[in-house]
KOLZANU-341028 format. One record per residue: residue number from 1; chain; x, y, z of N, C-alpha, C, O in turn. Coordinates in nm, 4 decimals. Layout:
<sites>
NUM,A,X,Y,Z,X,Y,Z,X,Y,Z,X,Y,Z
...
</sites>
This chain:
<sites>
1,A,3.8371,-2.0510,-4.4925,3.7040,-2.0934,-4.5243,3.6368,-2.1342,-4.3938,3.6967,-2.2072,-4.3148
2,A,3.5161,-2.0897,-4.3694,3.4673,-2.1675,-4.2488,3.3424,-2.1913,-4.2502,3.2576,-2.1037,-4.2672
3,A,3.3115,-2.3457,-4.2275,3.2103,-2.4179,-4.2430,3.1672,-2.4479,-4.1146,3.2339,-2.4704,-4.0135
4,A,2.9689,-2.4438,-4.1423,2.9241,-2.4623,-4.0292,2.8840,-2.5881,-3.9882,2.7715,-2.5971,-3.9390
5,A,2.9291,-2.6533,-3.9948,2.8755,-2.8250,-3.8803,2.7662,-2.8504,-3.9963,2.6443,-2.8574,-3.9806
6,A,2.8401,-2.8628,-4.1184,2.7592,-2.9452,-4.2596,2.8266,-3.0609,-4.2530,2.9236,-3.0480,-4.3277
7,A,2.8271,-3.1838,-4.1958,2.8985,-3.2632,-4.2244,2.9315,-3.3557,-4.3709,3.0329,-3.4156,-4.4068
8,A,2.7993,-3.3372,-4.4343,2.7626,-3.3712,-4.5487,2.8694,-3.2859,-4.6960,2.9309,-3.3378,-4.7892
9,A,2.8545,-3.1716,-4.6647,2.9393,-3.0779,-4.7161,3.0902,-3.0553,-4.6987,3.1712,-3.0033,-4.7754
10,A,3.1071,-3.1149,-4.5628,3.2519,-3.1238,-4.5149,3.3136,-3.2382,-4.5670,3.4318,-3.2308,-4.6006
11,A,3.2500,-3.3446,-4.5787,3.2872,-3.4687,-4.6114,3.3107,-3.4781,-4.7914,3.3659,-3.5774,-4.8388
12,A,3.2759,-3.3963,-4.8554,3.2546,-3.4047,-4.9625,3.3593,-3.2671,-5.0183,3.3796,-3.2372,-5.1360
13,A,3.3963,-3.2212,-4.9371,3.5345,-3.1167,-4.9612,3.6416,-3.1870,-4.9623,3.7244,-3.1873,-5.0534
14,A,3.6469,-3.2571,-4.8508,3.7670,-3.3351,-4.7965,3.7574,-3.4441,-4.8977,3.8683,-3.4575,-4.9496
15,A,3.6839,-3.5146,-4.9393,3.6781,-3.6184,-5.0830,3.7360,-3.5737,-5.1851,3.8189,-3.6302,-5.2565
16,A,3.6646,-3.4053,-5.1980,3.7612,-3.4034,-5.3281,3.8497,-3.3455,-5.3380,3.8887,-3.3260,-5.4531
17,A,3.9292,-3.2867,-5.2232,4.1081,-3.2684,-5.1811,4.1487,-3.3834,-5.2258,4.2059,-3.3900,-5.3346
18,A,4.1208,-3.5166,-5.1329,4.1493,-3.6063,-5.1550,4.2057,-3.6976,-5.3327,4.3071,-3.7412,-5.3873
19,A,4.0505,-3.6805,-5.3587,4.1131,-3.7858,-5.4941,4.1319,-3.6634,-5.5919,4.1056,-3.6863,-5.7100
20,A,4.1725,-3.5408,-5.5595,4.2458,-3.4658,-5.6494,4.3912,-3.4845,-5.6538,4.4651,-3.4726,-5.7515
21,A,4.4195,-3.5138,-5.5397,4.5391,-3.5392,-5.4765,4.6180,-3.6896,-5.5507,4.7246,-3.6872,-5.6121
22,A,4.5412,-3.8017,-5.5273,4.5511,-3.9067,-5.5516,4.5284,-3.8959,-5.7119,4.5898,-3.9891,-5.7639
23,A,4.4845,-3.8427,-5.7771,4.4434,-3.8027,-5.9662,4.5656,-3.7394,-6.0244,4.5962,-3.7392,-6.1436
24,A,4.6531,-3.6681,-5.8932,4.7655,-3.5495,-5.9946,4.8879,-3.5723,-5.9465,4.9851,-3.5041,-5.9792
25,A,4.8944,-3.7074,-5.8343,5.0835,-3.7248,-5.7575,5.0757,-3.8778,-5.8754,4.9929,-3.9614,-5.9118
26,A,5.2011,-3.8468,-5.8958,5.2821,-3.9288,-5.9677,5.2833,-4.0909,-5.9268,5.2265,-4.0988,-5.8179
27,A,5.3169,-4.1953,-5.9623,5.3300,-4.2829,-5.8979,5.4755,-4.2498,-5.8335,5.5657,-4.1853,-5.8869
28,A,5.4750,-4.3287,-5.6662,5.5606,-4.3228,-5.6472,5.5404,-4.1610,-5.5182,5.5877,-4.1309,-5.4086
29,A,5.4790,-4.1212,-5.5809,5.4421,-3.9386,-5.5301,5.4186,-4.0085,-5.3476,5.4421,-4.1192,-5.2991
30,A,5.3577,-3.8688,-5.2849,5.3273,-3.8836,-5.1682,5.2339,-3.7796,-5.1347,5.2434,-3.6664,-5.1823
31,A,5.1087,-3.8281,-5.0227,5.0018,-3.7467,-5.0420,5.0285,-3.7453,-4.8909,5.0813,-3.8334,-4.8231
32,A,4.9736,-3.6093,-4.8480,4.9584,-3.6027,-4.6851,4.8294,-3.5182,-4.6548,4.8077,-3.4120,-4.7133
33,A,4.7340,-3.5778,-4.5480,4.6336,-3.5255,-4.5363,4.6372,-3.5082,-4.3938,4.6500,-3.6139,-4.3321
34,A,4.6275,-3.3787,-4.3084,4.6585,-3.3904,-4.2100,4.5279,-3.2841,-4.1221,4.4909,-3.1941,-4.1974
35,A,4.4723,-3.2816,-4.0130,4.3796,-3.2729,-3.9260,4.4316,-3.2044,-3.8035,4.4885,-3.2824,-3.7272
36,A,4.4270,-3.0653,-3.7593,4.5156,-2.9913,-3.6420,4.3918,-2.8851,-3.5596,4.3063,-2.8074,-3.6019
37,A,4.4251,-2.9193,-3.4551,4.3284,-2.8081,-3.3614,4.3883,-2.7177,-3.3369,4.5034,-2.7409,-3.3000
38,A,4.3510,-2.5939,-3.3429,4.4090,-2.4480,-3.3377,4.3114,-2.3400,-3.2725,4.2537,-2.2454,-3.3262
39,A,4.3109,-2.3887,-3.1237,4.2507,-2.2553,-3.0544,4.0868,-2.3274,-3.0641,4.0592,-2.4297,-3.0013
40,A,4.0165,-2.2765,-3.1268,3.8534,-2.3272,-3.1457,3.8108,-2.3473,-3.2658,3.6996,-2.3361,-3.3174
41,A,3.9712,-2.3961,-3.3266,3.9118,-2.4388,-3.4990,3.9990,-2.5084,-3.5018,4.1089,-2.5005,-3.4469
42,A,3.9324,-2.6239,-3.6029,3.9659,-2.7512,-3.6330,4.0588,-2.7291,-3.7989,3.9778,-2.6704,-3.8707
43,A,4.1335,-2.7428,-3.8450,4.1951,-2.7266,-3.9795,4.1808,-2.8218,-4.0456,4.1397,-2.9112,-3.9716
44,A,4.1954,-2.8703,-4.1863,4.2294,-2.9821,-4.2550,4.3015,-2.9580,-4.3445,4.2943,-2.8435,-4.3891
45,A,4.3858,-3.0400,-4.3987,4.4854,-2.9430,-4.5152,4.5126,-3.0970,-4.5728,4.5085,-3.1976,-4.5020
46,A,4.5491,-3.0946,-4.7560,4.5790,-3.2066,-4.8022,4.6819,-3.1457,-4.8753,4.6598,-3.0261,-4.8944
47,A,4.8110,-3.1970,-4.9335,4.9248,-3.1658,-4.9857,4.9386,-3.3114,-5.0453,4.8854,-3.4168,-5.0105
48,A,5.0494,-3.2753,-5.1713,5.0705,-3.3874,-5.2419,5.2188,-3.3652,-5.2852,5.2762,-3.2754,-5.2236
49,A,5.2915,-3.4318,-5.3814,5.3897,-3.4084,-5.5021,5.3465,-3.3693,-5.6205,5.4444,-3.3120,-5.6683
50,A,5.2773,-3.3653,-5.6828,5.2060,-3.3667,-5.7769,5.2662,-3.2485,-5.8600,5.3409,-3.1796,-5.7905
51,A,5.2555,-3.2099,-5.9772,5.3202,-3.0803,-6.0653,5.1871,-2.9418,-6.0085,5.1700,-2.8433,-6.0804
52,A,5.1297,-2.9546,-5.9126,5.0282,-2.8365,-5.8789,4.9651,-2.7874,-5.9637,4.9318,-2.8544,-6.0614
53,A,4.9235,-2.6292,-5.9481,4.8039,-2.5610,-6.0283,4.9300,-2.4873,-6.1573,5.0396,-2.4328,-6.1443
54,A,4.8590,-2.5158,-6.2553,4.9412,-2.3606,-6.3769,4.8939,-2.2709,-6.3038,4.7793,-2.2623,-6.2597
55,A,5.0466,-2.1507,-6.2788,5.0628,-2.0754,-6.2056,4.9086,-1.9670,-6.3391,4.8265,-1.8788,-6.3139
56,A,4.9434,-2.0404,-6.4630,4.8338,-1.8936,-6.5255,4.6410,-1.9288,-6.4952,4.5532,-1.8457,-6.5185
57,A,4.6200,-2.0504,-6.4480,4.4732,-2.0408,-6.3944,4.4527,-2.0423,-6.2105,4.3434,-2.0580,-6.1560
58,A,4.5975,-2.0201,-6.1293,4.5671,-2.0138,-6.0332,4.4823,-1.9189,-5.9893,4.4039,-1.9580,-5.9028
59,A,4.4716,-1.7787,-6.0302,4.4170,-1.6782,-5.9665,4.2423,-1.7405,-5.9663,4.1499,-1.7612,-5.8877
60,A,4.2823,-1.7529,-6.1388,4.1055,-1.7799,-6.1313,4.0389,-1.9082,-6.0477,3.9184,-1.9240,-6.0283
61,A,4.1181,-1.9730,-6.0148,4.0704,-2.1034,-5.8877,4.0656,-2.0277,-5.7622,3.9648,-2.0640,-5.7014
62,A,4.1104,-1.9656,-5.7165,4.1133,-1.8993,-5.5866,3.9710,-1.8194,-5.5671,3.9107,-1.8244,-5.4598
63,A,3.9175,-1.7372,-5.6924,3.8143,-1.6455,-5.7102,3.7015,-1.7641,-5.6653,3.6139,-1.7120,-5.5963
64,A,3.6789,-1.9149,-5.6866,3.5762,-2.0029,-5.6705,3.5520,-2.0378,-5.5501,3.4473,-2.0954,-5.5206
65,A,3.6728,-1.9994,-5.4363,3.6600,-2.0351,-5.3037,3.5214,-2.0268,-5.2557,3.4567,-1.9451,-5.3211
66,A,3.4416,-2.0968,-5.1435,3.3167,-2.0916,-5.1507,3.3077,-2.0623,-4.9491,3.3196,-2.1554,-4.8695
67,A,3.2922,-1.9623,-4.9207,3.2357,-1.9997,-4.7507,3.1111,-1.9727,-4.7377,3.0306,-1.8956,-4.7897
68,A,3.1110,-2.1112,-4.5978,2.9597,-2.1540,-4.5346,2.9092,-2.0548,-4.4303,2.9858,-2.0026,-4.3493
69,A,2.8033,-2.0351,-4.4336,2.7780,-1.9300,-4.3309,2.6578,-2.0462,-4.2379,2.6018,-2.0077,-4.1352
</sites>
């Protein structure tokens, strides 16, 4: 996905990684949100424990991906 210097928009992706994250790990779970420079792009990635996506609506979540031009 690559976003253009929306910070408004960026901030509000990363929110809702976030308390998706924090909504679906277990107590006890563990959430990692982590921030890496790679060449001339910045990454963000959030991971959890959580039981993840049903493998039967993953496809259709993937189709919603949205990039910024």
């Amino acid at each position: 996905m690559s976003i253009v210097r929306d910070p408004d928009w960026l901030f509000q992706a990363f929110a809702n990684l976030l308390a998706n994250a924090i909504k679906c790990t277990p107590v006890g779970g563990i959430i990692s949100a982590r921030c890496t420079q790679l060449n001339d792009k910045t990454c963000f990635s959030v991971s959890d424990s959580g039981p993840g996506i049903d493998p039967a609506i993953r496809i259709e979540c993937s189709k919603d991906s949205t990039v910024r031009n």
